[in-house]
N, C-alpha and C positions, 0 to 999 in steps of 0.2 A: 427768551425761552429757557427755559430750565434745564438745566443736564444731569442727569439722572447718577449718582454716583456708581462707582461698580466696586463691586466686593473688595476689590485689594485696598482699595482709599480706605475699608472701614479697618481692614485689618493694618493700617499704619497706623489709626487711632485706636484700636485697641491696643498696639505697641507702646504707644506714647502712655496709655493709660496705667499698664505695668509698668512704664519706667518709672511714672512719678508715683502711682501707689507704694513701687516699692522704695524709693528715696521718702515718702511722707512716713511709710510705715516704721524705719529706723531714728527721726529726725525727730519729729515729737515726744521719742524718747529719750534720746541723748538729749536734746534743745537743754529742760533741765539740769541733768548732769553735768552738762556743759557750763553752765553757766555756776551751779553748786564750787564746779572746779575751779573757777574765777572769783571766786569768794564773794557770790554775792547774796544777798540775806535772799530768807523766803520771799519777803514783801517785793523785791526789786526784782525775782522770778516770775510771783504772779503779775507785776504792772508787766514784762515784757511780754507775756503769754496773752495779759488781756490788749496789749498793742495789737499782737499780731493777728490776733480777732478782727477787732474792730478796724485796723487795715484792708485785711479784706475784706471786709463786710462793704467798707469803702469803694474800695479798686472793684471788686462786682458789681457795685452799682454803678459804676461809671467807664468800668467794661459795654455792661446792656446799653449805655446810651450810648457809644461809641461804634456797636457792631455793625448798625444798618449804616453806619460810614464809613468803613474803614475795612469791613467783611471781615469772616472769622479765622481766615488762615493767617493774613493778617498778625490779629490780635492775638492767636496760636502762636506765632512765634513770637511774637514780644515778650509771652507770659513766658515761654521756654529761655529766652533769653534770662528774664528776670531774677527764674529755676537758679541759672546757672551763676547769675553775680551773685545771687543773696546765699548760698554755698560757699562759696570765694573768700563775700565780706565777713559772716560770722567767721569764718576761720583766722580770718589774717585781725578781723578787729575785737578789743577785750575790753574796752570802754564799756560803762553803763549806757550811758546815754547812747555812742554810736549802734551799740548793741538794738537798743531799743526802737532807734530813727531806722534800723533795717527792718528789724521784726515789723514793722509798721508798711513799710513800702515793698518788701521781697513777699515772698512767696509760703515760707515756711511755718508751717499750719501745727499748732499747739496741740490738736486733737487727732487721733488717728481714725479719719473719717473720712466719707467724699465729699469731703469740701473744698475751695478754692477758686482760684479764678478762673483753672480751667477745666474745670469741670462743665458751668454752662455752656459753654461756646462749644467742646467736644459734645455736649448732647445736644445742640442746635445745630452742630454741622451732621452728626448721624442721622437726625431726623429730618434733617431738610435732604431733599433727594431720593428718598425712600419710598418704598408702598407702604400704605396704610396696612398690608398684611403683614409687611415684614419690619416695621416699627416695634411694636414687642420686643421681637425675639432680638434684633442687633441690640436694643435698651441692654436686654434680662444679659447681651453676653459682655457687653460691657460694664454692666455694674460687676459681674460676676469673677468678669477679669482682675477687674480693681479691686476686691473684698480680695482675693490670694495674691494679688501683689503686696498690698498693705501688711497681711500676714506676716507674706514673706521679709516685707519689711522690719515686721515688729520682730520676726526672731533674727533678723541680723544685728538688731541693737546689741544683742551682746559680746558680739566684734572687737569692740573694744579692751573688755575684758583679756580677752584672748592676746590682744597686742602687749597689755600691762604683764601680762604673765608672761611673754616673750623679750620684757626690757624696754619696753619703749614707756616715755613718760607718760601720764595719764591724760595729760590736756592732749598732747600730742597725736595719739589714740582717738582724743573726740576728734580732733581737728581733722585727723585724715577723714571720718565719715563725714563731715562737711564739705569737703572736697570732696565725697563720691555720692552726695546728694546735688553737689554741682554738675558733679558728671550724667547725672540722671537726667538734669537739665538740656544737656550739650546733647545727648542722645534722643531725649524728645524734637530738640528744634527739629533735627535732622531725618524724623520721621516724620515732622510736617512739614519737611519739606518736599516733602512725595506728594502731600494732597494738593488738589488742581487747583491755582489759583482760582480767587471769589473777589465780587465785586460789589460794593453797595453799590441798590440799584432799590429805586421807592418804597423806602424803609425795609428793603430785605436784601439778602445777600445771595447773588446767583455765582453758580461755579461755571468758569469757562476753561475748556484745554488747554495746554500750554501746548504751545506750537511747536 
C-alpha cells in the first residue's frame, strides 16, 4: 500500500534542491576558471566540460534502471554523497586526466541548469505520493526553488574575487568554493535523510515509516 507523503518530506526536498541549485549555480562557473588557473588550454576545458556531460548523461541513465531496485532515497543519498567527494576531489586534485576521470563520474554540472542526476529521482519521489491536484503546484515550487537557488548560486561565483583582493592566492580562492560545493553536498545528504525510507517494490518504489 502506498503512503501518501506529507508536506514536510516535500519541504526537505525542496531544501536539498536549493542546496544543490545553489552549489551548481557557483560551480559551473568557477569549474572553468578553475581549471584556466591550472594552466590548462581551452581544448583540454572543453573535453572536461564535455566529460561531465556525457557522464551524466551516463549515471542518469543508469540511475532510471537502478531505482525500481534500490528506491529513490536510496539513490538520493548516494548522489548527495557523490555532491560531496566530487567537491573534495576537484579541490585536492590538479591532474588533467584525474580532473577529467572526476568530471566524468562526480556530480558537477558544466551548465547552469536543472540538470543532473538528481534532479529525476527528486521529481519521481514529489510525484509519487501526491494528488493529481496537487502534482502541479509541488512541480511549479520546486522548479521555482531551484531557478533562485542556481541564481543565487551564479552571483556567489564572484567569491572568489573578493578572497584574491583579500590576500589569499587565486587557486586557493577556487579551491575553497569547491569545498563549499562539497559542503552543499554534506547538507543535502542530510536532508534526505529526513525522507522516509523507500523500497523497490514491482518496478516501483513504495515509501514506508521509519519506525
Amino acid at each position: 500500500m502506498k503512503v501518501v507523503r506529507t508536506l514536510p518530506n516535500n519541504f526537505y526536498l525542496y531544501g536539498a534542491r536549493a542546496a544543490r541549485g545553489f552549489g551548481d549555480g557557483f560551480a559551473a562557473i568557477i569549474l572553468p576558471a578553475y581549471l584556466s588557473a591550472l594552466s590548462f588550454s581551452s581544448f583540454q576545458i572543453g573535453v572536461v566540460a564535455t566529460g561531465a556531460l556525457l557522464g551524466s548523461a551516463i549515471i542518469t541513465m543508469a540511475i532510471g534502471l537502478l531505482a525500481s531496485r534500490y528506491g529513490l532515497r536510496a539513490l538520493l543519498l548516494v548522489c548527495a554523497t557523490l555532491m560531496l567527494a566530487t567537491g573534495i576531489a576537484i579541490a585536492n586534485f590538479q591532474h588533467f586526466t584525474l580532473i577529467m576521470l572526476i568530471a566524468m563520474i562526480g556530480t558537477v554540472n558544466p551548465t547552469i541548469g536543472d540538470i543532473g542526476v538528481h534532479v529525476p529521482l527528486e521529481q519521481a519521489y514529489l510525484a509519487d505520493g501526491c494528488s493529481d491536484e496537487r502534482r502541479t503546484s509541488i512541480l511549479a515550487h520546486y522548479s521555482f526553488i531551484g531557478a533562485l537557488a542556481i541564481a543565487g548560486g551564479a552571483l556567489a561565483a564572484g567569491a572568489p574575487d573578493s578572497f584574491v583582493f583579500a590576500g589569499i592566492e587565486k587557486i586557493r580562492a577556487l579551491q575553497f568554493m569547491f569545498y563549499l560545493y562539497g559542503a552543499t553536498g554534506a547538507l543535502t545528504f542530510l536532508l534526505y535523510l529526513k525522507l522516509p525510507r523507500t523500497r523497490a517494490m514491482q518496478g516501483k518504489t513504495t515509501s514506508v515509516r521509519r519506525s
